[in-house]
C-alpha positions as CSV (number, residue, x, y, z in Angstrom):
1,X,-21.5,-32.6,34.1
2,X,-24.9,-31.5,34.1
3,X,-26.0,-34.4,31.8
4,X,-24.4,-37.2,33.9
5,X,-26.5,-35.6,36.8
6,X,-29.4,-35.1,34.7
7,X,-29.0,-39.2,33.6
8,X,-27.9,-40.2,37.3
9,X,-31.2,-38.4,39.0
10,X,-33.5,-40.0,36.2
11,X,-31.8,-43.4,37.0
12,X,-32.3,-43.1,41.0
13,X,-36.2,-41.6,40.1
14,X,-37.3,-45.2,38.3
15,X,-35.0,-47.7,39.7
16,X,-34.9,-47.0,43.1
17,X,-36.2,-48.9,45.9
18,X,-39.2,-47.3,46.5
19,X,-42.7,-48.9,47.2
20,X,-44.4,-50.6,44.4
21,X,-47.8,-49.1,43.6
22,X,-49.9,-51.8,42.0
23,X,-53.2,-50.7,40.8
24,X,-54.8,-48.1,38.9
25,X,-53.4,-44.8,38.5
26,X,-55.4,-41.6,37.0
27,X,-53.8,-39.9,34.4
28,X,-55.0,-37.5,32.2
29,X,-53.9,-40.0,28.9
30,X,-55.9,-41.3,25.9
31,X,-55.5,-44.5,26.9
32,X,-57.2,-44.6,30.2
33,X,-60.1,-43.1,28.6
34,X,-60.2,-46.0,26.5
35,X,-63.2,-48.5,27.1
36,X,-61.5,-51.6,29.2
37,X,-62.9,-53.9,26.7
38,X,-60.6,-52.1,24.1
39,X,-57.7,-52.4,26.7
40,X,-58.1,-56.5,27.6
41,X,-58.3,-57.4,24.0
42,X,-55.3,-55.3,24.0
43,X,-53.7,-57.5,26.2
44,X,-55.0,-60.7,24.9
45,X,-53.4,-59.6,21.0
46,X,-50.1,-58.6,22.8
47,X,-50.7,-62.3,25.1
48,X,-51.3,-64.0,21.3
49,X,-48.2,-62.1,19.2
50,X,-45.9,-63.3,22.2
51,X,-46.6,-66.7,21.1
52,X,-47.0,-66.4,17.5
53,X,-43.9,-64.3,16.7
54,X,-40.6,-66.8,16.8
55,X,-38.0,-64.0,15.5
56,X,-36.3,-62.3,18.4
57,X,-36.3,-58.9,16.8
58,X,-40.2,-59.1,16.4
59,X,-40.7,-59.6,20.3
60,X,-38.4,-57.2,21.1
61,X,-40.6,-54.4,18.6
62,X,-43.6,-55.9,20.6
63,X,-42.4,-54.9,23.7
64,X,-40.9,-51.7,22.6
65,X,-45.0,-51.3,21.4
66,X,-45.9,-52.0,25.3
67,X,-43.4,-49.2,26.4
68,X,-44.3,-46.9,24.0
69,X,-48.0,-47.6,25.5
70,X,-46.7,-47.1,29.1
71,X,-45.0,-43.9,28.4
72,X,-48.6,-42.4,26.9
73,X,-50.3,-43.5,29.5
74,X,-47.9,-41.5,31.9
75,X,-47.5,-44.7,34.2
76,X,-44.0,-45.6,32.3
77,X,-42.2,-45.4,36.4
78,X,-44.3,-47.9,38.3
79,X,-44.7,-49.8,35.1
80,X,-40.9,-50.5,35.6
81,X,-40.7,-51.0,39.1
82,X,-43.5,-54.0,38.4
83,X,-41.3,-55.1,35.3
84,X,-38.3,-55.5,37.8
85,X,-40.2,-59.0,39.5
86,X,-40.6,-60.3,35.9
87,X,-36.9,-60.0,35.1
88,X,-35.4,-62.6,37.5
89,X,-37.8,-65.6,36.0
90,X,-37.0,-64.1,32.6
91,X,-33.5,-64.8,32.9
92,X,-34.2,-67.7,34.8
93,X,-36.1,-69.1,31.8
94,X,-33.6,-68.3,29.5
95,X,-30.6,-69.8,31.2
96,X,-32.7,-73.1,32.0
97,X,-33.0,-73.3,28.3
98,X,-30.2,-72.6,27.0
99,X,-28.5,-75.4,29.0
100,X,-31.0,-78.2,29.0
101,X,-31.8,-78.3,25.2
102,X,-28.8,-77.6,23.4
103,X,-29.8,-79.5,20.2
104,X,-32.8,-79.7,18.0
105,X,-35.9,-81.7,19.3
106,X,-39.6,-82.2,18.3
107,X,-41.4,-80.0,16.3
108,X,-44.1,-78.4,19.3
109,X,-47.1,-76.0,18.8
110,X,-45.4,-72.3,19.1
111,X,-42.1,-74.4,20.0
112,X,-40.0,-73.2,15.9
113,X,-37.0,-72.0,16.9
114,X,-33.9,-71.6,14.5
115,X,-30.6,-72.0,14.7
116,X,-27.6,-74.4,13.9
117,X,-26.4,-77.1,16.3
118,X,-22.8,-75.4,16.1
119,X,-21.3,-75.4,19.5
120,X,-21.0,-71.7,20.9
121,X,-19.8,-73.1,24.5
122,X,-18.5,-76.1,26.1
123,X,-17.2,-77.0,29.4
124,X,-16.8,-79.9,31.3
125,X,-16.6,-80.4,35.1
126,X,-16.4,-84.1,35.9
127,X,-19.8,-85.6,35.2
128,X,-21.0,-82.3,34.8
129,X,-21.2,-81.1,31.0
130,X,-22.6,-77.6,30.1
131,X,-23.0,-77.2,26.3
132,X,-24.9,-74.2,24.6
133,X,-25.4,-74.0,21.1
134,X,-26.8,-71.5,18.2
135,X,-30.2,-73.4,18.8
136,X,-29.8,-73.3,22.3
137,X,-29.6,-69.7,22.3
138,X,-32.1,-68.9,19.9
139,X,-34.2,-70.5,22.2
140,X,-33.6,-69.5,25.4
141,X,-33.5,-65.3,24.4
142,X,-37.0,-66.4,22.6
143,X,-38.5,-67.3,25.8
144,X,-37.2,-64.9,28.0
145,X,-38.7,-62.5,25.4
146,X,-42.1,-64.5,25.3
147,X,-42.4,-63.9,29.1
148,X,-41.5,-60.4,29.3
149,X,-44.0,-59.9,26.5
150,X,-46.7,-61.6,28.6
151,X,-46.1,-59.7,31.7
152,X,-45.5,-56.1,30.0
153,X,-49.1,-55.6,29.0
154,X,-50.7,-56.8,32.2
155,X,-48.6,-53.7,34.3
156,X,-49.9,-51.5,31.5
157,X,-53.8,-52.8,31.8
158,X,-53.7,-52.4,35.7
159,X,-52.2,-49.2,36.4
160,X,-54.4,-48.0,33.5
161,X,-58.1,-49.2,34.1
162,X,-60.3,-49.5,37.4
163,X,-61.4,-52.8,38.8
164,X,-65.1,-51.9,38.7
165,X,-65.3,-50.2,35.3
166,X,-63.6,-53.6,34.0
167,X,-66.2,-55.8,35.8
168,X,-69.0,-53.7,34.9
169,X,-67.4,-54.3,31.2
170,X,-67.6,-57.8,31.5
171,X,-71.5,-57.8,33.0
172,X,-72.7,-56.2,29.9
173,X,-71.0,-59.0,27.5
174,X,-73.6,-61.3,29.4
175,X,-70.7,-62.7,31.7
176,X,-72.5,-63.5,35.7
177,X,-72.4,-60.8,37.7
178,X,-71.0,-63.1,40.0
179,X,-68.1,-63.8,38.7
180,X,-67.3,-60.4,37.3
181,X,-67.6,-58.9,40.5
182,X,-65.3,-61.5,41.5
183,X,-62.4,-60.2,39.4
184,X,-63.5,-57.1,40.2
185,X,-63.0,-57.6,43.8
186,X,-59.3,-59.5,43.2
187,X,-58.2,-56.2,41.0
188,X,-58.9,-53.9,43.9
189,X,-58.5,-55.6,46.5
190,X,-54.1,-57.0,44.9
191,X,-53.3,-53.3,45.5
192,X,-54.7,-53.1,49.2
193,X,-52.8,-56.8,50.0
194,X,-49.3,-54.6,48.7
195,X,-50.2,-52.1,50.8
196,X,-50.5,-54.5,54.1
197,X,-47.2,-56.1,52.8
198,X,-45.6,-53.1,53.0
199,X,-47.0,-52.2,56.2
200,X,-46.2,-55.5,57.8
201,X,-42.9,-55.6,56.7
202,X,-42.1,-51.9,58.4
203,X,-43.6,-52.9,61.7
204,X,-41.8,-55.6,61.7
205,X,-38.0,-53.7,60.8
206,X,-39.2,-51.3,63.3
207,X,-39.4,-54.3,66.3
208,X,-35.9,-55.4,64.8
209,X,-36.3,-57.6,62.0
210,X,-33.4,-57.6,60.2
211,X,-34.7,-57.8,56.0
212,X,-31.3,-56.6,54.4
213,X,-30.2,-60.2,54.0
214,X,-29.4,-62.9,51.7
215,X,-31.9,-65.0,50.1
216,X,-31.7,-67.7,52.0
217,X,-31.6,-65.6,55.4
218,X,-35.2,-63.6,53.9
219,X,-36.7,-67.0,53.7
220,X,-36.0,-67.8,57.1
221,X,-37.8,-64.8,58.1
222,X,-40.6,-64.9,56.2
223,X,-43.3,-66.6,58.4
224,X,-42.9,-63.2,60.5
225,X,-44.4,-61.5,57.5
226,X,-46.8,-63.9,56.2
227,X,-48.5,-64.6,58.9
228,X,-50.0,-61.2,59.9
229,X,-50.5,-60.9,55.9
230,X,-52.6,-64.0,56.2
231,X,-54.7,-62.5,59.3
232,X,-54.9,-58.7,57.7
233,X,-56.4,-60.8,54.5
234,X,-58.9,-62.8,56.3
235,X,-60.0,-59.5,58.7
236,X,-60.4,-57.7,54.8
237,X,-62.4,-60.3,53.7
238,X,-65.0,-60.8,56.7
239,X,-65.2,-56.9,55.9
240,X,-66.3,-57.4,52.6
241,X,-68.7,-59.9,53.2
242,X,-69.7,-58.2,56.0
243,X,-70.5,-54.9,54.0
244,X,-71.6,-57.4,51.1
245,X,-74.5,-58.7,53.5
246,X,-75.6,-55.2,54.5
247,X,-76.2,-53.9,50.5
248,X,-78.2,-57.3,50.4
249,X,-75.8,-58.7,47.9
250,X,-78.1,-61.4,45.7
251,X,-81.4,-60.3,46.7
252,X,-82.4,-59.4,42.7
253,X,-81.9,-61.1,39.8
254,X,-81.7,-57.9,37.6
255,X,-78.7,-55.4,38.1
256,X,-78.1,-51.5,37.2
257,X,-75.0,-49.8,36.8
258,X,-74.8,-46.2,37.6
259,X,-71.6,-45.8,35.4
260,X,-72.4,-47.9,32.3
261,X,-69.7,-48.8,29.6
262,X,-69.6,-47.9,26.1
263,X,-67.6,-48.5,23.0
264,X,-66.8,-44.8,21.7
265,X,-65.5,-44.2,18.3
266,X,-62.0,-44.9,19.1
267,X,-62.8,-48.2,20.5
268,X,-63.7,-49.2,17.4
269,X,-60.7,-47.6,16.1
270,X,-58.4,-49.3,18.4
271,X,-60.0,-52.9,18.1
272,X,-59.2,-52.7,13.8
273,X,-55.8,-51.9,15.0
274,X,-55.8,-55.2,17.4
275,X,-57.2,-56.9,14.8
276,X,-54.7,-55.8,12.4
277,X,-51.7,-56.8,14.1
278,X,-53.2,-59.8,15.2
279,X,-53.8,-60.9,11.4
280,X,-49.8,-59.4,10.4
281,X,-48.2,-61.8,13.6
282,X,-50.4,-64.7,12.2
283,X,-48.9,-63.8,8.3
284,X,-45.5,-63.7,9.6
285,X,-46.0,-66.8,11.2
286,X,-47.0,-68.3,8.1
287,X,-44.5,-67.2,6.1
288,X,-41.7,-68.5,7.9
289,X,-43.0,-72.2,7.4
């Protein structure tokens, strides 16, 4: 009795409905101390793998990699929360596959799945036919994977690293200060437009709106939320440049950073081990042909 209650309470705590934070999030972990350099090549090796690896077993250990990550980093509840929005298109992706190209085609770039054309399904419904086959499958549960394996890492990198520290990163590799600060500004500024979301969305129940609905009744509804999410965005960014104009944004060619950015020892440590897995995906890739 006391483990079902145990399990039950730990399944409210991380599935529940609760607000979805979406940005970063101290912890006291090794991985937020890491430089964001080491963290966004990271994310591009995990970005590469998803498309070199073709076996489902080896996506499914890359994502188990990106949870193991997660739970390090001590950010393994939000991480799911954000995860939930990437399962609908997941399964989305897959069934779309698995239905529209039941039998071997062309030969594509990160496109080698396996599989026989040995029917697993079939059903007719007047000119309706639905057909799914070994391939088919194959398929689909690779791309569904492929896209869970793209999303995983970004949750991980944002709840992980702060907006400036990563645009400060990206001054010193010679990148315009311009467009870092850019990205910078879009990291910090994603969290804040949640927020107002969430905001809007409880004035709004709270004058009556009725958001428990189906899907097609929340559509109906939705100009009443984004609307003011529009107007709360503009106001925020007249702010900025506002605040922008004041700290005489532009005036000097030459910029300082008060915090600078440096690769510590375990940067380098971590970037062999990026490297690594990077070269293993590309030999197992090979091998297969």
């Amino acid at each position: 009795i006391a483990y079902s209650m145990d399990r039950q309470r730990f399944v409210d705590t991380v599935f529940a409905r609760q607000p979805m934070q979406f940005g970063y999030m101290p912890q006291p972990s090794p991985i937020h101390e890491l430089n964001p350099l080491t963290k966004a090549v990271f994310l591009c090796v995990v970005g590469l793998l998803s498309f070199i690896l073709s076996r489902p077993y080896e996506l499914v250990v890359l994502l188990a990699l990106v949870v193991m990550a997660a739970c390090v980093a001590q950010v393994f509840r939000p991480w799911v929360r954000f995860m939930r929005l990437a399962l609908l298109p997941a399964l989305v992706i897959t069934v779309v596959n698995m239905l529209m190209s039941p039998y071997h085609g062309d030969r594509m770039v990160f496109a080698s799945y396996r599989g026989s054309n040995a029917i697993l399904l079939h059903y007719e419904l007047g000119a309706l036919s639905v057909t799914v086959t070994a391939f088919s499958l194959h398929k689909g549960i690779c791309l569904g994977l492929r896209w869970l394996s793209l999303i995983a890492p970004a949750g991980v990198f944002v709840y992980t690293t702060k907006a400036e520290d990563f645009a400060a990163t990206l001054t010193r590799l010679r990148l315009p200060y311009t467009i870092a600060f850019a990205i910078g500004a879009a990291l910090r500024l994603l969290p804040t437009l949640i927020e107002d979301a969430q905001t809007v969305l409880a004035a709004q129940r709270a004058r009556g709106l009725d958001w428990d609905r189906p899907l097609i009744g929340r559509v109906r509804v939705l100009p009443t939320l984004v609307f003011p999410l529009i107007a709360c965005a503009i106001r925020r960014a007249m702010e900025m440049a506002a605040a922008m104009e004041a700290r005489a944004y532009g005036a000097t060619r030459v910029r300082t950073l008060c915090y600078p950015t440096r690769l510590a020892r375990r940067d380098i440590y971590w970037l062999s081990v990026a490297g690594l897995l990077l070269a293993l995906g590309v030999v197992s890739r090979v091998g297969m042909g």
